[in-house]
N, C-alpha and C positions, 0 to 999 in steps of 0.2 A: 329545250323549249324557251322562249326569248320571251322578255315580260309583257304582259299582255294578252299572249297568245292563249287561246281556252285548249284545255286537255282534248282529246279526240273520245267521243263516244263509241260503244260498240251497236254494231244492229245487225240484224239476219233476214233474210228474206224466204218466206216460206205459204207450204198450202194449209191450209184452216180446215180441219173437218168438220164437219156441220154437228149442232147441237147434240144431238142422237149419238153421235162419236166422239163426242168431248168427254158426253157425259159417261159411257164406257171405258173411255181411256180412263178417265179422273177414276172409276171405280177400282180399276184395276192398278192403280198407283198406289192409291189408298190401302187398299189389300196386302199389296206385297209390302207397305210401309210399315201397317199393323202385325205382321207377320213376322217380315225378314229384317225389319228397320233401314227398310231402303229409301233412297228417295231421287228423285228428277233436277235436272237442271230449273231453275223456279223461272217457267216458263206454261201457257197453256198446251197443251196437246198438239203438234203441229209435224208436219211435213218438210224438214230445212231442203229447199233449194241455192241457197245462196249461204255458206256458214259466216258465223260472225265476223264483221270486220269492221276497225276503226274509221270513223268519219268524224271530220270536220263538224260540230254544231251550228256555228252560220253558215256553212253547205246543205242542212239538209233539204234547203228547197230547190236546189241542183239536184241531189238525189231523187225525191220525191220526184220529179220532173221526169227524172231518164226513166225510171222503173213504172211511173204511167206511160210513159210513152211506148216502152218494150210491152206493159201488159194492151195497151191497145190493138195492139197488130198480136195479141192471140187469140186462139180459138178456146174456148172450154176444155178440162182435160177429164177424162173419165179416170177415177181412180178407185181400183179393189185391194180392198186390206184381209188378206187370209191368214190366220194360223200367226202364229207368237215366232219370234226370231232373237240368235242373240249374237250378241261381237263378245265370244267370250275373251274372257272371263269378269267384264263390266260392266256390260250394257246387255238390257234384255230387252226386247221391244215388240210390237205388233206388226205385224210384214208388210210393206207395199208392196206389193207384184209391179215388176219394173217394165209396165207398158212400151211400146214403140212412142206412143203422145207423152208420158210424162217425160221419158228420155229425152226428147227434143226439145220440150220445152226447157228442162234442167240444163240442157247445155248450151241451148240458146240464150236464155238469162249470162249464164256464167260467159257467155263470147261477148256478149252484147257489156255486158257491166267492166269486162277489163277493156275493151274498144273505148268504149265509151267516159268510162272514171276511173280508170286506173286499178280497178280492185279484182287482185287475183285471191284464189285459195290453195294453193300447192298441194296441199292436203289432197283435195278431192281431184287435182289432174293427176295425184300418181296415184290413189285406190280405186277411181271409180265413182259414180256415184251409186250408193246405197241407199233408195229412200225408205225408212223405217218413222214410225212412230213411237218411240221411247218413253219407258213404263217403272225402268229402274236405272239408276247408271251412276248412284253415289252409296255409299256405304257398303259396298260388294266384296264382302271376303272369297276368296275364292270356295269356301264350304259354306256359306248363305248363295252365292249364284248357282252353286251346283244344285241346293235343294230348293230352291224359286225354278232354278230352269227345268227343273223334273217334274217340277208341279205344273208350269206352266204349258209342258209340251203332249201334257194328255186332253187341254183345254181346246174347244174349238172354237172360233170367230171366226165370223166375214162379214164385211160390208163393201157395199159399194155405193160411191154419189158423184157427181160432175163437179169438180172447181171450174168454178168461174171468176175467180179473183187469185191476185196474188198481194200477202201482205208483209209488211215493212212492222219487225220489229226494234224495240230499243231497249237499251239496257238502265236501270236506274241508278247501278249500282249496288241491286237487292232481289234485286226481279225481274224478269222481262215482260214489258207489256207492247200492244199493239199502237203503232206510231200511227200508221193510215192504211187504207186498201185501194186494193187498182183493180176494177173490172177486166176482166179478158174481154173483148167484144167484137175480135178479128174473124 
């Protein structure tokens, strides 16, 4: 880094579930944190479409730009969350059922963002995308995931609601919070 130049921040792009499912998520974070002393990436409850990647801080109104412009030209995406999931042995999460609408939009972002600025995730072109809502995924010995995911796999949930946005997070260095939102309105 040459003097002058500012470090590169990190940010993610992801679906927001609406109040009602924030606040379910958040319950069930809290549970298995009281329980199994687990805890999340310190982020709110969300959907990654796009995983973390470094940017630029005087870029972000380039970015901000391309990711309205890609959520313009989309449609609303319907999304059902059924039954708990896990990537064992770390992660335990609430399932997204991987629609035909959310698939395309997920990989449309991810075509559109490295066309456009340069930002790939290698990660997710060789596993796939997986989208899940994440409940635990720090402090997971492998005998606290077994007895969370035992507990968690006789539990039922479902919801279902329309995203109509897709939003821009950022990292502070302690947290991630919300940078802006982009309407779908295509």
């Amino acid at each position: 880094m040459s003097t002058g130049e500012k470090p590169s921040v990190r940010f993610f792009i992801a679906l927001m579930p609406p109040d009602e499912i924030q606040d379910y998520a958040n319950q069930a974070i809290e549970a298995l944190s009281d329980r199994y002393h687990t805890r999340t990436a310190k982020a709110p409850p969300h959907i990654t479409l796009q995983p973390p990647f470094l940017w630029q801080p005087d870029a972000t109104q380039q970015l901000e730009m391309r990711v309205n412009e890609f959520a313009r030209r989309q449609a609303i995406v319907p999304v059902t969350l059924s039954g708990f999931g896990a990537f064992a042995p770390r992660v335990l999460y609430i399932n997204v059922l991987k629609t035909p609408e959310l698939l395309t939009l997920q990989a449309n972002l991810m075509n559109y963002l490295e066309e456009t600025l340069g930002i790939v995730d290698p990660t997710t072109k060789q596993r796939g995308f997986s989208p899940h809502l994440t409940i635990a995924s720090r402090n997971l010995t492998r005998q606290t995931f077994k007895q969370a995911w035992a507990d968690l796999q006789t539990r039922h949930v479902e919801f279902e609601y329309v995203s109509d946005r897709l939003t821009l997070l950022i990292y502070d260095g302690h947290c991630w919070h919300i940078q802006s939102e982009f309407p779908c309105v295509g």
